[in-house]
N, C-alpha and C positions, 0 to 999 in steps of 0.2 A: 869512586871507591872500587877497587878491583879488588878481588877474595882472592886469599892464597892457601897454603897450608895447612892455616893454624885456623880454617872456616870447622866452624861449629854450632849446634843448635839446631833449629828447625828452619828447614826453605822449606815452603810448599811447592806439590806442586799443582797449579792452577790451569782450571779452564778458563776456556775463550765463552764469555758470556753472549750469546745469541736471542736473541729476539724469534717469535714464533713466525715470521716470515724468511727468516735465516740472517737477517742484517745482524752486526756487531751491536750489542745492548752496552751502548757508554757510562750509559748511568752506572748500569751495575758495574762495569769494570772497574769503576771509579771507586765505588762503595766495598768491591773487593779487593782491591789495592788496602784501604784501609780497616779492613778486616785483619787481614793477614797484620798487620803490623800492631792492630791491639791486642790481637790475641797472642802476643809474642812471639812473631815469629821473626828469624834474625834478617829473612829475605824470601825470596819465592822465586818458581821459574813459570815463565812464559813459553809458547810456541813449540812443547813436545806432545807426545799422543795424545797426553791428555787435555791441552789445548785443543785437540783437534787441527793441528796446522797444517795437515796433508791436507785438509777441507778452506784453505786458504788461498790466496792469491800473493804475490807477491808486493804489491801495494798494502793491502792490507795487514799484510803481518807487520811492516815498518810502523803503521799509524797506528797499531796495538800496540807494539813494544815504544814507540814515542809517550805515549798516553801516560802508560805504566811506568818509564822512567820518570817521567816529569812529575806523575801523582806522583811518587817515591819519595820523589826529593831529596837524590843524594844514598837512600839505602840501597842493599845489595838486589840487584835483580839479575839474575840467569836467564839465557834466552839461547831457546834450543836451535840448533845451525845445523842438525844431519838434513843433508841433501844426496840425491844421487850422484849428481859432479859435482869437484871443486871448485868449481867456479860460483855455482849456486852457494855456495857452504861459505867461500871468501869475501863473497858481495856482501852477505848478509852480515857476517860474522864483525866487518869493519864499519859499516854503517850503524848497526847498534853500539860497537863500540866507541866512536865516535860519540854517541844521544848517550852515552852515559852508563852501559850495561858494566854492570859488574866482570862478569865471567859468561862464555857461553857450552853448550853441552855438545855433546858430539857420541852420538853411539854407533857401531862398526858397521859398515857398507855388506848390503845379502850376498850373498855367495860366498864367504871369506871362507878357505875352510883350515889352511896349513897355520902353524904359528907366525912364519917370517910374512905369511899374506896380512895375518890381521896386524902384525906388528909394523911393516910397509907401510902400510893404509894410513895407519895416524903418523908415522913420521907425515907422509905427503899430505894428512892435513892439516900438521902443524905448518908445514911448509907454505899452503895454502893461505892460512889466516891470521899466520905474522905469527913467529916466536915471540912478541910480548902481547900476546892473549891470552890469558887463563882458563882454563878449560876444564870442563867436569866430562871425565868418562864415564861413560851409560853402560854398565853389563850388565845383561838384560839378556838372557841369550833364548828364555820364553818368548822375548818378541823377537827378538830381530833374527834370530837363530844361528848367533853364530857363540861359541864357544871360547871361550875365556879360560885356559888354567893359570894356576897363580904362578906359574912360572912364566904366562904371558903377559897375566900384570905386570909384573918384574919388569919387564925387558920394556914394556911398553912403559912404566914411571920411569926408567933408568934413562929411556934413549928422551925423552921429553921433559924438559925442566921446566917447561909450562905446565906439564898438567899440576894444579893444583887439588882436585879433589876425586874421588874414586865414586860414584856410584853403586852401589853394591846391592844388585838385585838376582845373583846367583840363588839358584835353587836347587837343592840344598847348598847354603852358606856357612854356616858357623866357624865351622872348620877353616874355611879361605879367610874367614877375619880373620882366621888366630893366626894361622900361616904366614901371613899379608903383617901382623903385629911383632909376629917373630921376627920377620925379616929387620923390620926397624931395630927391633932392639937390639940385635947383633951389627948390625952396622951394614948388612949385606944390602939394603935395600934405603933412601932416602924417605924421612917420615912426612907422612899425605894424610889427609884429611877423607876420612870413611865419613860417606850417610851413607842410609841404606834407603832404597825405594820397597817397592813389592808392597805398596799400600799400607806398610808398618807391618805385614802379618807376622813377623818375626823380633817386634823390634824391642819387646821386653826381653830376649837372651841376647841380641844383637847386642844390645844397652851393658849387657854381663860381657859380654867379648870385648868388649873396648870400642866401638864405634864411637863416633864425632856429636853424629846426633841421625838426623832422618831429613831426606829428602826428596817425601812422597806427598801422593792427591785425597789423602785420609780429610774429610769432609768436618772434624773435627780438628782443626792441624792447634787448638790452645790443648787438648788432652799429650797431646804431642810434647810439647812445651813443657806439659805437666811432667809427662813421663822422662823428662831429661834433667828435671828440678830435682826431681825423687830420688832419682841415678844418683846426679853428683852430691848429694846430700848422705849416700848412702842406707837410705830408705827401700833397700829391695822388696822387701814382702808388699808396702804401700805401693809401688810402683806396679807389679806383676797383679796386686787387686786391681788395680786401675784398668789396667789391660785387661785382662778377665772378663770386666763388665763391659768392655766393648769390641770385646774378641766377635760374638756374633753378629753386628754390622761388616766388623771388618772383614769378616769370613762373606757376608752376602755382597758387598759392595766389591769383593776382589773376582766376581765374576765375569772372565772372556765377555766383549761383544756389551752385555746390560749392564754393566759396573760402572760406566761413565754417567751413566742415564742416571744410576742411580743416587752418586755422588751427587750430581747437580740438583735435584730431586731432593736432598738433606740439605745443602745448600739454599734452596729455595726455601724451606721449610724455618729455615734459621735467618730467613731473612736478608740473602749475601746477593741474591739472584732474582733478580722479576721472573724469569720463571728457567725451568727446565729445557729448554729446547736446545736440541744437537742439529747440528746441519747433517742435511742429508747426501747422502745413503747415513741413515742411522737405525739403531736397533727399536724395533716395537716395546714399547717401555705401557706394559697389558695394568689394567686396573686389579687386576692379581698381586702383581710386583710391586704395586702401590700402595694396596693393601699389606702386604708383607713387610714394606720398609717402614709402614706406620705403625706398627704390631714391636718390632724391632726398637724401632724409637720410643715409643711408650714403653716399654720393659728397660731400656738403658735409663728413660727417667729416672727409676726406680732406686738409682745407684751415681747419677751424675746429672746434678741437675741442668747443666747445659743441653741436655736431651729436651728438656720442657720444650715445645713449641708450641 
């Protein structure tokens, strides 16, 4: 099944579950495979930051996203392909498509700085990895640091009738969804599928702007689910309380460098993960911050009982 336009709902997006010697933890991958899928979600990605895939080999990222297709069985799986060459980005990108990937992700190569440079870039690596790929663009310009205006959206959905889904982790955004929504409904621009990343920190007005759904590593990805049930139901005030009450995780867990640690850490907690471990070079994750994330989780009990652990 390959995702197109009309992708909507929640993709998480997932770690690489590790063992406290660094090996790949099967088990859990397994058990997180179908987590994400009870907890409604429509699909998931593998193999971007928060996978940890720069902390990979290229062996082993094939026999994780194998794993994960095949637990799948047939639903949507995203599997992130930025590399520094295209060659690295083509290999990968057709071998999972091949094992059954739905779609894979691609966010802009460092240094880009002019619009015709980042608009280049993804012609060459549609060029790269077959025009029948479907692809999610990653704006993200906190990490990768390259800049995106919605006139280079534009030009980049216009010149690529692969991409099928937009990433939207501009900061500040609101605005580029509405801009990005205008354009469709005047006809200036072809309609594409918006999740928004940025660990959902915006995704109760995102949800008001018109976005698709969410396609971030929020540690809770069924409140997610919730919060797009509430949307389309048109339950704003229920939806925005939901948020609310787990606005302060969201807010600790969306921190530079400890925020993966910590993700996994609530994951473990809920049961998703044998334990927390990040392969190394990873952040010191202090009996403070552990203290903190369980302080945090007992108060969100308070309002959602998924917080129980």
């Amino acid at each position: 099944m390959k995702l197109d336009t009309s992708a909507c709902g929640v993709y998480s997006i997932a770690p690489t579950p590790f063992l406290e010697d660094g090996a790949i933890d099967w088990t859990s991958v397994d058990r997180m495979t179908d987590f994400y899928f009870e907890a409604g979600c429509n699909g998931f990605t593998i193999l971007g930051v928060l996978g940890e895939a720069s902390k990979m080999d290229a062996e082993e990222a094939l026999a994780l996203a194998s794993r994960v297709i095949k637990r799948a069985n047939g639903k949507p799986i995203i599997v992130g392909v930025s590399a520094p060459g295209f060659a690295a980005m083509r290999s990968l990108s057709r071998k999972v498509m091949d094992m059954g990937a739905a779609a894979v992700m691609i966010a802009p190569g460092a240094g880009l700085k002019t619009d015709d440079q980042i608009t280049g870039y993804f012609r060459n690596a549609v060029e790269a990895i077959g025009s029948d790929v479907p692809w999610v663009l990653q704006d993200y310009p906190h990490s990768t640091g390259v800049v995106m205006s919605n006139g280079v959206v534009k030009r980049v959905v216009t010149e690529n009738r692969s991409l099928a889904i937009l990433k939207h982790e501009d900061w500040p955004g609101l605005d580029k969804i509405t801009t990005l929504r205008g354009w469709e409904k005047d006809g200036s621009m072809r309609k594409i599928s918006i999740l928004i990343g940025n660990n959902g920190l915006f995704f109760d007005f995102e949800l008001d702007r018109g976005v698709d759904g969410a396609n971030t590593g929020y540690a809770f990805p069924d409140m997610l689910v919730e919060m797009v049930r509430l949307n389309k139901a048109g339950k704003r005030d229920e939806a925005h309380d939901l948020f609310d009450a787990h606005l302060p995780l969201l807010r600790y867990d969306h921190q530079p460098g400890v925020g993966l640690a910590v993700r996994k850490y609530v994951l473990q907690k809920r049961g998703i993960l044998s334990t927390a471990a990040m392969r190394k070079p990873a952040p010191a994750f202090s009996a403070e911050t552990r203290s903190e994330v369980d302080y945090l989780m007992a108060r969100l009990a308070k309002h959602d009982p998924r917080a129980k652990v």
